[in-house]
Structure formats: C-alpha cells, structure tokens
N, C-alpha and C positions, 0 to 999 in steps of 0.2 A: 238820641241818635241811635237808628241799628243801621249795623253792619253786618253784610250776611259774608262768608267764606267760604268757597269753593277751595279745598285738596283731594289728592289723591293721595297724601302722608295722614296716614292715619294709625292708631294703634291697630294690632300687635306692633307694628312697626317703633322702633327706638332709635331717633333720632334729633336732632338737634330742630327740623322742621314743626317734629307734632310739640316736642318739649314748650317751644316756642309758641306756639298756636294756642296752647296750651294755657301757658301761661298768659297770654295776650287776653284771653277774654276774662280772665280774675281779675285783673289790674285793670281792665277799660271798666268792670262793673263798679270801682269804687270811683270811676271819674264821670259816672252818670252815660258810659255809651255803655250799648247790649251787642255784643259778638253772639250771631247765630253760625253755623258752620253746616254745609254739605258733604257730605263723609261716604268713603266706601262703606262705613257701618248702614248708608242708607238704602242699600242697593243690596243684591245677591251677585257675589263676586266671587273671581277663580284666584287661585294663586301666580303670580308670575314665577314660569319654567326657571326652575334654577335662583329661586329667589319667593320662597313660600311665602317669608311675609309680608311682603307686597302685592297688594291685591287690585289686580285689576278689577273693574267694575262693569257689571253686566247690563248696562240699559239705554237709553238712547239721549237724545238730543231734546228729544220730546217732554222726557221724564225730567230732565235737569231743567230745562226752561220753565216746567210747571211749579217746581222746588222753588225757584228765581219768584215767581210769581207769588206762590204760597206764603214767603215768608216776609214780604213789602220790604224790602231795606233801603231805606237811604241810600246806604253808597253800596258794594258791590267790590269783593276784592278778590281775584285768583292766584290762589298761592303757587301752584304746582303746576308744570304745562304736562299731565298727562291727560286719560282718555276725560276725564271728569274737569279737567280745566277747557281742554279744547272746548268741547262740550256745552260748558259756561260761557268760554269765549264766543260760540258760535250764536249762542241765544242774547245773550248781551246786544252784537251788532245788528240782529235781526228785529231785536226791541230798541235798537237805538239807545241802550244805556249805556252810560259810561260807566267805567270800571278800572281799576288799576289791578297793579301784579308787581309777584315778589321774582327774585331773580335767587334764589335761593343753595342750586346746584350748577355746578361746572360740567354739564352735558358735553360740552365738545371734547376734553379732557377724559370724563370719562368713559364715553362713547369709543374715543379713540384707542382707552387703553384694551378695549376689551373687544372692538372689530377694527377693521381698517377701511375707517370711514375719515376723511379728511374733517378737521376743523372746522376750515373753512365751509361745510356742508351744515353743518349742524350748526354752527352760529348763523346762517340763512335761513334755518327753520324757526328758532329758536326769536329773530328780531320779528318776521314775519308773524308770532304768536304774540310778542309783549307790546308793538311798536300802535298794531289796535287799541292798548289802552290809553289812558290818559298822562300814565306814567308808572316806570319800574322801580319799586323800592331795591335797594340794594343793603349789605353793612355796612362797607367801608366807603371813604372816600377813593381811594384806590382801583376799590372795583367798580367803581359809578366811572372815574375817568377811560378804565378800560375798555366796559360799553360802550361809552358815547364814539370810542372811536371804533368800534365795533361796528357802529353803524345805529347802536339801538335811539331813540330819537328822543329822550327824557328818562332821568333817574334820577331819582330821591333817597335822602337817605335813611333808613329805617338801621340803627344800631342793634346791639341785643345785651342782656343782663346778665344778672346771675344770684342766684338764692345765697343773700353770704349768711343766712341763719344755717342752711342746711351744711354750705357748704363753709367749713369753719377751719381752723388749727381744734386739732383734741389732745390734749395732755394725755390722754390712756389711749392714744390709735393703737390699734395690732399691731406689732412688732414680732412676726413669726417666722421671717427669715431670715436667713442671712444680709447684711446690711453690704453696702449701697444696696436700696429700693429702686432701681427704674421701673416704670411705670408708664404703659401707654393702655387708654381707654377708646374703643373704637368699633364702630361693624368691621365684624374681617370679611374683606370684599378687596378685590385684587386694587381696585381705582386707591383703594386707602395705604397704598407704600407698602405694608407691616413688613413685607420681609428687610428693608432697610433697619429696622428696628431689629427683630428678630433673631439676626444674620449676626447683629455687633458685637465684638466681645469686650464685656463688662464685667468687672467685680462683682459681688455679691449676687443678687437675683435680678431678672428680668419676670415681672409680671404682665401680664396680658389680659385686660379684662372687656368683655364683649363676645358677642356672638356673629353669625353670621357663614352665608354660601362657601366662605372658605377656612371655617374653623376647623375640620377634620386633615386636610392637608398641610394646615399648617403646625396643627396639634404635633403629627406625626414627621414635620422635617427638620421640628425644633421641639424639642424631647427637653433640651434644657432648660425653655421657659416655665410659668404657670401660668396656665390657663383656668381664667376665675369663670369663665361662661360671664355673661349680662348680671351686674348688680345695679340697684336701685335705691335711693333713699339714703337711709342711712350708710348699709351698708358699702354703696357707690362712696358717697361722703370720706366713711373711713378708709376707703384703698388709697383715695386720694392725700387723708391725711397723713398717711402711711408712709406713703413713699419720700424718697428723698431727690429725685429728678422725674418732671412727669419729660418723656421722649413724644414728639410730637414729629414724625414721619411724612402725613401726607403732604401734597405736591399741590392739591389741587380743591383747596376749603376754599368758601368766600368767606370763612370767618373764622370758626372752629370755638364754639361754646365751650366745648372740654375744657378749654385752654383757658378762659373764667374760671372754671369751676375748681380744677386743682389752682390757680393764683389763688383765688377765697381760702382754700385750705392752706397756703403759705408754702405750695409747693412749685420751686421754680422750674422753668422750660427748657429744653434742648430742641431745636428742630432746624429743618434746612431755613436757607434762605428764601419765604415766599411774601406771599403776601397776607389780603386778608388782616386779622390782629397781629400778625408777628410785627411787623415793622415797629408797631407801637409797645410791644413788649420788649425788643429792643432797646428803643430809646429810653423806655424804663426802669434798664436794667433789673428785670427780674426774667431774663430768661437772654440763650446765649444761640445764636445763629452761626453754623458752618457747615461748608459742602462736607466736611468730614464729621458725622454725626456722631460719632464716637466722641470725638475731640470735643463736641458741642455738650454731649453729656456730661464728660469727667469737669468739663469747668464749670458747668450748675452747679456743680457741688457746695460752692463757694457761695452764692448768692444768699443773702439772710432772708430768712422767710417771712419777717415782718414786711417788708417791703414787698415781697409777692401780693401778701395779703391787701396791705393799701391800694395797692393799684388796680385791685378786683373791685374794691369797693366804690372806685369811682363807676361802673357801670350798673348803672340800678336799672331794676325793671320800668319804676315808674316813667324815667325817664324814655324810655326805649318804645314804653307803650306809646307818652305823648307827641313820640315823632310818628308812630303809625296815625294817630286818629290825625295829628295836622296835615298829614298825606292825603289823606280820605276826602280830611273837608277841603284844601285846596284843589281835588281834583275834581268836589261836586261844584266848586265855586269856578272855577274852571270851563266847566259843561255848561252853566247856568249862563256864564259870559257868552259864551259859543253860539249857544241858543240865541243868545239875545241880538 
C-alpha cells in the first residue's frame, strides 16, 4: 500500500507534527505500507513574517494536483490545513478522491491568542476544510469528543509514541546546576504559556530549551532562567534526563509529545489542568495538575521516576503507526462502499 502526505510542517521546522510524520513513514516501511510525503522542500517558498521557519509555499493548485497524480497512492492523507493542504484538498474533490486529515493544531486557540478573531470563526473554517474528508484523525479521545461536538462530522483516532531507546533515565545525565531542575521544552511562541513557567518562583533552576519568534523577549524579561536554544538527539534526551520536574505550561496541545519524551526519561510532570495527555498522566500518577503551577511543580518533586518511565512505555510507535494505516484503509474501504 502507498500513502502519499500532503504538509505544510516541514523541516527547518521542530515540531511534534514533522517529528511525527517522520517517524510515521519508518515504522509504516517495516509493516509493508510506503509513506510518500509533499513538502515545502518541494516547491520554492518564502518565509512566514514573523515566523522564518515556517515556510509558506510558492505554487499553485495545479502543481499539487499533478504531485497527487505523479506519485499514484492508494490512499491520500492531509496533515496540515495550510496553503499546501488546502491545495490538496482542492485537487482531491475535483478528482473525486477520497482523503483523510489529521486535526493536529488548536487554530482557534491560537489564532485567538495572537488577533481577535473569535473561536467560533475559525472552528467554521477549520470543519469547512476537514469535514470534505473521509475522516479526521485526532490523539486523544477527548479531543475527537470535542470535535464532534464542534460540529466536525467524523474523527478517528490516531495516538502517538515515543522513542524510549532515545529517550531513557541516564545514570551520568548532566548535573550542572543547581538542583531542583525545572524543565520545560518547547517553540517560544506566545500560543505556548512560557511566561507562566518562566514568571514562577522556584528553587534551584529553571531551564528553558527551544527556540522560536519569541525567544529574544523572553531571553531578556527572564534573565534568571537558561536558555538552552533547540537541542536534538541525544543531547534533547539528556536535559530531559536531567531534570528533576519537566513544567508543562501550555493551554492549548491536542497532545503534547514532550510530555512522552521526558516520562521515557523518568522525569515527572507539572502543568495546568487541560487536556490532550494530561488527564491520562494524571490518573497515572506520574505527573501533578493545578491552577497554581508553582504548587504543581514543588509536588512532582515526589513522584518516583520509575513509574514516569513505565507509563511512557506503554505508548509505542508501532502501535500509533497501526492506527494510522487502519484509518487509511477504513476510509478507502469506505469510499469503495460509497461508490458502490
């Protein structure tokens, strides 16, 4: 089986979307399907004002429908509703293919934090984009119920994993500040809380690692944190085993991968009460929810970190993968009934 992918998340970009995408087509080649993917890498593209690494893309309708064409896939997935999903979606209904799509970002959320554009506007664009498919994968259960009453017309669920080779406990992690470690990993982009984080006062150090539109102002109105810039790999791995609370701030994930990645490392959670993974982290006691984030931190302190760890290990890729491609084939079996 090939499956082709339509995003507008693409590298330079560092995020939980391309991570994911990413990984999705490694894991679908050991189970016999081929993930092909349409990328701003395949276009000549500008940078979006205010936001370098995200690149708009420069071509038409024309160009993505012949891409669609070129590469025969079976099924047809749109990750992203930017210029290059639309795009796909537009060539899709004009070829009559079915297609599905991922629900990935909190557009109205973050839309709103950043003009004053009502909710209720941008979840009307937003169904009006996904409701043409055949169905919207989402993460949680949570967020599929919030949809549906949203108005969107079908959602499935697509989970997601977590590297627990990479992401591990290390008996020799860096240990080069003063101790309590808080720890929060993230784009700094105003949609993402940090000043909630940032703002609190905490024992030992507060680290910050990531990049992003708003690292200079925040660099400079919190002088007391450290700012690691974007690490990757290993080195991502060890801040995480490093620390000894990761602070999880934002308002507004449908999931929040991070939050995998330091549990793998056996490092417990603070954050508000949302949704998305926290409920489940909750109940799993390896991570502590309250309106007062401070209070949420100093009592991660307490939680053993084996237990973080186990509970990461329940979310595997392979797993995560097998609910995507059963997504795929149910909506080409789907189409086929339709037709018929």
């Amino acid at each position: 089986m090939r499956v082709l992918i339509v995003t507008d998340a693409w590298r330079p970009q560092v995020n939980g979307v391309v991570r994911t995408l990413e990984r999705l087509k490694v894991d679908a080649q050991k189970l016999g399907v081929e993930i092909r993917f349409v990328t701003p890498a395949d276009y000549s593209s500008t940078p979006l004002p205010g936001y370098p690494e995200i690149r708009l893309a420069l071509t038409s309708p024309q160009a993505v429908s012949e891409a669609i064409e070129m590469h025969k896939p079976d099924a047809l997935h749109i990750a992203t509703e930017g210029p290059r999903g639309w795009m796909a979606r537009h060539a899709a209904l004009r070829m009559e293919r079915p297609f599905t799509t991922c629900y990935h970002t909190r557009y109205p959320q973050y839309v709103a934090a950043r003009y004053p554009v009502p909710p209720a506007l941008t979840y009307g664009v937003l169904k009006y984009f996904h409701n043409a498919g055949v169905t919207t994968m989402v993460a949680t259960e949570a967020l599929r119920d919030e949809l549906l009453k949203e108005g969107f017309r079908s959602c499935s669920l697509w989970s997601r994993g977590v590297d627990s080779d990479l992401f591990r406990p290390l008996a020799d992690a860096p240990d080069n500040h003063p101790r309590p470690i808080f720890l929060c990993v993230s784009r700094l982009a105003i949609e993402k809380n940090l000043e909630e984080f940032l703002s609190l006062k905490l024992p030992g150090t507060k680290v910050m690692v990531g990049d992003g539109p708003d690292r200079a102002r925040l660099e400079a109105t919190y002088p007391d944190a450290i700012f690691t810039g974007a690490l990757y790999g290993e080195a991502l791995a060890a801040a995480y085993a490093s620390a000894d609370v990761f602070v999880f701030p934002s308002l507004t994930e449908t999931f929040g991968n991070v939050l995998l990645e330091s549990l793998a490392c056996g490092t417990p959670v603070a954050t508000f009460p949302t949704d998305g993974l926290v409920p489940s982290i909750i109940d799993a006691k390896v991570g502590i929810a309250h309106q007062d984030l401070r209070k949420a931190a100093i009592a991660a302190l307490s939680i053993k970190r084996d237990t973080c760890r186990q509970f990461a290990l329940h979310y595997s890729y392979e797993k995560a993968t097998l609910q995507f491609i059963d997504n795929v084939k149910r909506a080409c079996r789907h189409s086929l009934a339709q037709a018929a």
